[in-house]
C-alpha positions as CSV (number, residue, x, y, z in Angstrom):
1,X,79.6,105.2,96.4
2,X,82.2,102.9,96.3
3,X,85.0,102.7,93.4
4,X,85.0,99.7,91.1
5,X,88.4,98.9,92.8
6,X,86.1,98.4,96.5
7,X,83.2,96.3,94.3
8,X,85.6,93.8,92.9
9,X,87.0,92.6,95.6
10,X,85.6,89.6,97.4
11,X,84.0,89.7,101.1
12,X,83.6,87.7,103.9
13,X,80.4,88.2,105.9
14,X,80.2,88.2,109.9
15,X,78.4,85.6,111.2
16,X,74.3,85.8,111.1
17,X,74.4,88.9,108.5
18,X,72.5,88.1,105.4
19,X,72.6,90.1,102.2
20,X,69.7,92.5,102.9
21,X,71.7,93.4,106.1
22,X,74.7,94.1,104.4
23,X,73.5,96.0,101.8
24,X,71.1,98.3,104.1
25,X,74.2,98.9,106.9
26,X,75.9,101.8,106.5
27,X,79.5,101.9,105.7
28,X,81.8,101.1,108.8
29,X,85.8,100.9,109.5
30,X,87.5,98.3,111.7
31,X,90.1,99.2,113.1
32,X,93.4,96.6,113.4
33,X,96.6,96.8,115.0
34,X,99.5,96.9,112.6
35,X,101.1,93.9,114.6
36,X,98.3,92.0,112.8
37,X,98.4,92.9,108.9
38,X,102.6,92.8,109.4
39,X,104.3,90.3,106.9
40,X,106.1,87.7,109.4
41,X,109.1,88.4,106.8
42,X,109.1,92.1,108.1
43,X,112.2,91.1,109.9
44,X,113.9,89.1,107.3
45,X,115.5,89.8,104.3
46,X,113.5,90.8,101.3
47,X,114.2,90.2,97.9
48,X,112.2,90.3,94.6
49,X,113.3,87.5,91.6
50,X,112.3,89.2,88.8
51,X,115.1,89.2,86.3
52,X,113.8,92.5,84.7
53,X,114.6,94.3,88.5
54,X,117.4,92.2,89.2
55,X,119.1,93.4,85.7
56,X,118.2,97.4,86.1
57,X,119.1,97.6,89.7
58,X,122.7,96.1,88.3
59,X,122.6,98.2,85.7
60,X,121.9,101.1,88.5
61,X,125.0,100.2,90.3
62,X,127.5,99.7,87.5
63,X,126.3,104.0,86.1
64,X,127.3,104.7,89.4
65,X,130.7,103.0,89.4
66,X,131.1,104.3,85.7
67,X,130.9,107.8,87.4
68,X,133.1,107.0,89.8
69,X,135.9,106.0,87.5
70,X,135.7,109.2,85.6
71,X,135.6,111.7,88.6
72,X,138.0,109.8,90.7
73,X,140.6,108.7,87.3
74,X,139.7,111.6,84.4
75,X,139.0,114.7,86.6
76,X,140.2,114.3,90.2
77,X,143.8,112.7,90.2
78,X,145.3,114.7,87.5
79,X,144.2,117.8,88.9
80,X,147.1,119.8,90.1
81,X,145.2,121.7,92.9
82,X,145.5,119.1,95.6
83,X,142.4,120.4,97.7
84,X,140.5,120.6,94.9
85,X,140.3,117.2,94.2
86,X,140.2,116.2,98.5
87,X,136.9,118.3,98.7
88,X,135.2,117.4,95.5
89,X,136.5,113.2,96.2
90,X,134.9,113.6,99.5
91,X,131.4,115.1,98.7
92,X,131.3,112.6,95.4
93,X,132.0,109.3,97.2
94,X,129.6,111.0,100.4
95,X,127.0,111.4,97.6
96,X,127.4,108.4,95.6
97,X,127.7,105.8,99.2
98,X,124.7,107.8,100.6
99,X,122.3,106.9,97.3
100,X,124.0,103.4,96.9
101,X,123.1,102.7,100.4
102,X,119.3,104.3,99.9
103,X,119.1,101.9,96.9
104,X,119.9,98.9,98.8
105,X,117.8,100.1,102.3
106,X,115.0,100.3,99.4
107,X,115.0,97.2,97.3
108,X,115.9,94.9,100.5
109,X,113.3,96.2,102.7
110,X,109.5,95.1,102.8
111,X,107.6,97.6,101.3
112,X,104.8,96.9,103.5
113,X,103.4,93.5,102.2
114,X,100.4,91.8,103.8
115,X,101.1,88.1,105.4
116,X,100.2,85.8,101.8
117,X,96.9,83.0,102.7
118,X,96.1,84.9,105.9
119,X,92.0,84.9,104.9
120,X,91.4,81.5,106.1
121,X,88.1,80.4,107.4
122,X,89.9,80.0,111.1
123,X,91.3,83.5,110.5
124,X,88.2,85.6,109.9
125,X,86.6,84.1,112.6
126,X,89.1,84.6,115.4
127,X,88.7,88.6,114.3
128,X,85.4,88.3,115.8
129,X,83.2,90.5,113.5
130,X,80.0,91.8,114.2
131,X,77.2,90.8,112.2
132,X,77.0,92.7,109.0
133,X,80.7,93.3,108.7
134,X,82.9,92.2,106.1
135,X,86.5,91.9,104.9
136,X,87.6,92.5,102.0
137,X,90.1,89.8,100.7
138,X,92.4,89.4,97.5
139,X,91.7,86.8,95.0
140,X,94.6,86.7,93.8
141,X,97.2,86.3,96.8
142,X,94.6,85.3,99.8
143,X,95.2,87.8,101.9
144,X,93.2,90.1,103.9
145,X,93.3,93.3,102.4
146,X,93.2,96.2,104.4
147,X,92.0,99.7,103.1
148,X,94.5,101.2,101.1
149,X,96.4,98.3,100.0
150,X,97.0,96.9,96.4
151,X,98.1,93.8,94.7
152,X,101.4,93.7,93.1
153,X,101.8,91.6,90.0
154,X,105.6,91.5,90.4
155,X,106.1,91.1,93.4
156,X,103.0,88.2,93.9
157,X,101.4,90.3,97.4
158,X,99.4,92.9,98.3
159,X,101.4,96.3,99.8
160,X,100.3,98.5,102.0
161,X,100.4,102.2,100.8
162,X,101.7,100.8,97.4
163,X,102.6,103.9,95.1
164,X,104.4,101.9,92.2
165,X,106.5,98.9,91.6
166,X,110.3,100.7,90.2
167,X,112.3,98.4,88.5
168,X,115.1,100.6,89.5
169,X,115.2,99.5,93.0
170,X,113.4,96.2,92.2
171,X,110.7,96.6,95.0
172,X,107.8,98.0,95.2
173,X,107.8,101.7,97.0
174,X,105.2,101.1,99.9
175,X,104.9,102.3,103.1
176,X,107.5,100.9,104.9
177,X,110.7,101.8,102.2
178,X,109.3,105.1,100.8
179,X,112.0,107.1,103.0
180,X,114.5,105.3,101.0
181,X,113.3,105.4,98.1
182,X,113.4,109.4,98.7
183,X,116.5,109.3,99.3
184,X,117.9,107.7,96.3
185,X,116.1,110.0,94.3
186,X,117.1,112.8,96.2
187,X,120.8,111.5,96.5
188,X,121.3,110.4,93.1
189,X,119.9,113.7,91.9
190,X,122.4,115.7,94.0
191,X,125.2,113.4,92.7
192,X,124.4,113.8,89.4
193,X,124.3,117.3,89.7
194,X,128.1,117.4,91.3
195,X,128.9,115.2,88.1
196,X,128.1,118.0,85.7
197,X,129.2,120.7,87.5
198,X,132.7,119.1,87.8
199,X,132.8,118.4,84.2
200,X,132.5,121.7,82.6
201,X,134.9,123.2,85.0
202,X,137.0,120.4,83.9
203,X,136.1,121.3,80.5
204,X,137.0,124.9,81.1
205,X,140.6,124.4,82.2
206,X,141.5,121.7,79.3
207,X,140.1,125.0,76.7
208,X,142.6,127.0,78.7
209,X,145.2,124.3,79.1
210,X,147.2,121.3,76.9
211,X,144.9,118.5,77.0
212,X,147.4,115.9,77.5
213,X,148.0,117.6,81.0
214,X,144.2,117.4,81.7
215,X,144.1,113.7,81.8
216,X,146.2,110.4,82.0
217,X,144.0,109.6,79.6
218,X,144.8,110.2,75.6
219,X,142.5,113.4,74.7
220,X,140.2,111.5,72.5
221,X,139.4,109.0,75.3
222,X,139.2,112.0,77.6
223,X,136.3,113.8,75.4
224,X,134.0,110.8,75.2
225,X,134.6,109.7,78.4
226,X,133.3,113.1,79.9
227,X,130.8,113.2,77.2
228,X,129.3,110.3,78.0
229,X,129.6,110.9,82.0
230,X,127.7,114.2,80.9
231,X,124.5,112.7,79.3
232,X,124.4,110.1,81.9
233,X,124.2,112.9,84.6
234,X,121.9,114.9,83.1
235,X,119.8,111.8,82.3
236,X,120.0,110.9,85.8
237,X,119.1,114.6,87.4
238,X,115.9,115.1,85.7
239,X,114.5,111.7,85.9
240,X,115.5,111.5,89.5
241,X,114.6,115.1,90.2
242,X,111.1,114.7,88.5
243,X,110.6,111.1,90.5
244,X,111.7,113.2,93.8
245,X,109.2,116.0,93.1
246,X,106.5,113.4,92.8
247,X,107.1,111.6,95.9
248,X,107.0,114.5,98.0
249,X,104.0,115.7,96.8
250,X,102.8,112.3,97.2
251,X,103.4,112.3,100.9
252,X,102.6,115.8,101.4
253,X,99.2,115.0,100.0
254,X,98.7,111.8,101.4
255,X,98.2,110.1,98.4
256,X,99.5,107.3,96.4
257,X,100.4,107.2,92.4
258,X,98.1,104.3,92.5
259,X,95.4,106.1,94.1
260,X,96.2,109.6,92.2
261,X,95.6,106.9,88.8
262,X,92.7,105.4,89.5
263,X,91.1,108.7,91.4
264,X,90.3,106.4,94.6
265,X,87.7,107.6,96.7
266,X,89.5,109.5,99.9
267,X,88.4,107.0,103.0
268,X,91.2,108.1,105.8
269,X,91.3,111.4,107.6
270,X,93.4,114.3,106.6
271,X,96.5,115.6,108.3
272,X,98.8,118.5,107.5
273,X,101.7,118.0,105.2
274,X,104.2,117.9,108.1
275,X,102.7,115.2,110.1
276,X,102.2,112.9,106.9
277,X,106.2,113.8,106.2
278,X,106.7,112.8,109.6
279,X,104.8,109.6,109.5
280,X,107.3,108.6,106.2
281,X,110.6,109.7,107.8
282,X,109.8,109.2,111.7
283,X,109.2,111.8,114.2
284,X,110.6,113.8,115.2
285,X,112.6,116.1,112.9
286,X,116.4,115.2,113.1
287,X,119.2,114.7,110.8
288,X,118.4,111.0,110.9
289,X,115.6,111.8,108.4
290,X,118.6,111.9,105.7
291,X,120.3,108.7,106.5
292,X,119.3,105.3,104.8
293,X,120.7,103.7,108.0
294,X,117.8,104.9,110.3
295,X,114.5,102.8,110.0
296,X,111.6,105.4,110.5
297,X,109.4,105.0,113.4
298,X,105.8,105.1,111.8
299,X,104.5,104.7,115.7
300,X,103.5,102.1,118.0
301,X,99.9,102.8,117.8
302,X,99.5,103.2,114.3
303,X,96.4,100.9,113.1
304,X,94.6,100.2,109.7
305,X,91.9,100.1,108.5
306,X,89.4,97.3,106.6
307,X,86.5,98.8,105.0
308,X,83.1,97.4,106.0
């Protein structure tokens, strides 16, 4: 039984197959390269207008630098132990480039959009379907719509793999930027965590010490400074920490948010949790998996999927 997701959507017959046909045939799968559903942006830059994404991913970017100022001014320079502050500077700004870079990889990268008008008459027939196939195409952007995909009402297409649209990145998390988008969860989690854990042991040795030798700052401005740097951390380590969690179950499982929400019927075979990690991050295992600067190699031979 298909969901009402499938029934909604509208079809496009093969030629000669009437509606008795169609509705007698058994369900069937054509199988398409992914050279052929691939947005002909793939290879450009991507970029979503939406002034609500636009003003959070700032907002994203200017927490970060906020952190950065209180670490590198509050904390790190005034300290007296000189490899103190070399090892904690290094693993901060390692941290804090590695999830700035993950958020960029992941809001400039195509999630995985399908090419926008591609179900045109001329289209559908050079796929060369069989009588009592169909297609299944979006009203709304025109496209063919391969199984698993969904229509995006901020970014105006339909994604392939779509799990949810994040503000926070201003993209949608598909399946072509979900690696980054792991990363930056896992990265600003990580970062967040070195935040606190550098602020009460900074906390610790002003108790023991004169605060006006803790800081160049005046000890009022000290206190609210790390105060605030505090909340914002802890903020920032369970949302991300609860968003990472999430996503890896999510690719462990195989499964979208969108199709965990609207309890879509399973229609694609299932594979062990490592090779559906593998297909996100690229095979094989290496320590490229970690770096936003590696694109993931989903595989040559990968095809989808239209539901017929």
């Amino acid at each position: 039984m298909k969901s009402p997701v499938h029934r909604c959507r509208d079809t496009e017959l093969g030629r000669g197959a009437g509606p008795q046909t169609n509705f007698l045939q058994t369900q069937q799968r054509i199988p398409v390269s992914k050279d052929v559903i691939t947005s002909s942006s793939a290879s450009a830059m991507w970029f979503i207008r939406d002034a609500c994404g636009i003003a959070c991913a700032l907002v994203t970017w200017m927490l970060v630098f906020y952190a950065e100022f209180v670490v590198l001014f509050v904390m790190l320079l005034p300290s007296r132990s000189l490899a103190y502050s070399v090892v904690n500077g290094a693993l901060f700004n390692a941290l804090a480039f590695l999830a700035l870079a993950s958020h960029l990889r992941a809001m400039c990268t195509d999630p995985g959009a399908v090419p926008k008008g591609n179900a045109t008459k001329e289209y559908i027939e050079s796929l060369q379907l069989k009588p009592g196939q169909v297609v299944y195409k979006c009203p709304k952007c025109c496209s063919i719509k391969p199984d698993r995909a969904h229509h995006c009402s901020v970014c105006k297409r339909c994604i392939r793999k779509m799990d949810h649209h994040c503000p926070w990145v201003n993209n949608c998390v598909g399946e072509s930027n979900q690696k980054y988008f792991v990363l930056f969860t896992m990265y600003i989690a990580l970062v967040s965590l070195h935040s606190l854990v550098m602020v009460a042991f900074h906390f610790l040795n002003c108790f023991e010490e004169d605060w006006t030798k803790c800081s160049s700052f005046s000890p009022p401005a000290t206190v609210i400074l790390l105060i605030l740097l505090c909340f914002e951390s802890l903020l920032f380590l369970i949302f991300t920490s609860v968003m990472f969690g999430t996503q890896v179950h999510s690719i462990c499982t195989d499964e979208t948010g969108i199709e965990q929400l609207k309890k879509e019927e399973r229609r694609w075979a299932k594979k062990t949790k490592w090779m559906n990690t593998r297909a996100v991050f690229g095979h094989p295992f290496s320590l490229l998996w970690f770096s936003p600067f590696s694109t993931p190699d989903h595989g040559k031979a990968e095809t989808y999927q239209y539901v017929v």
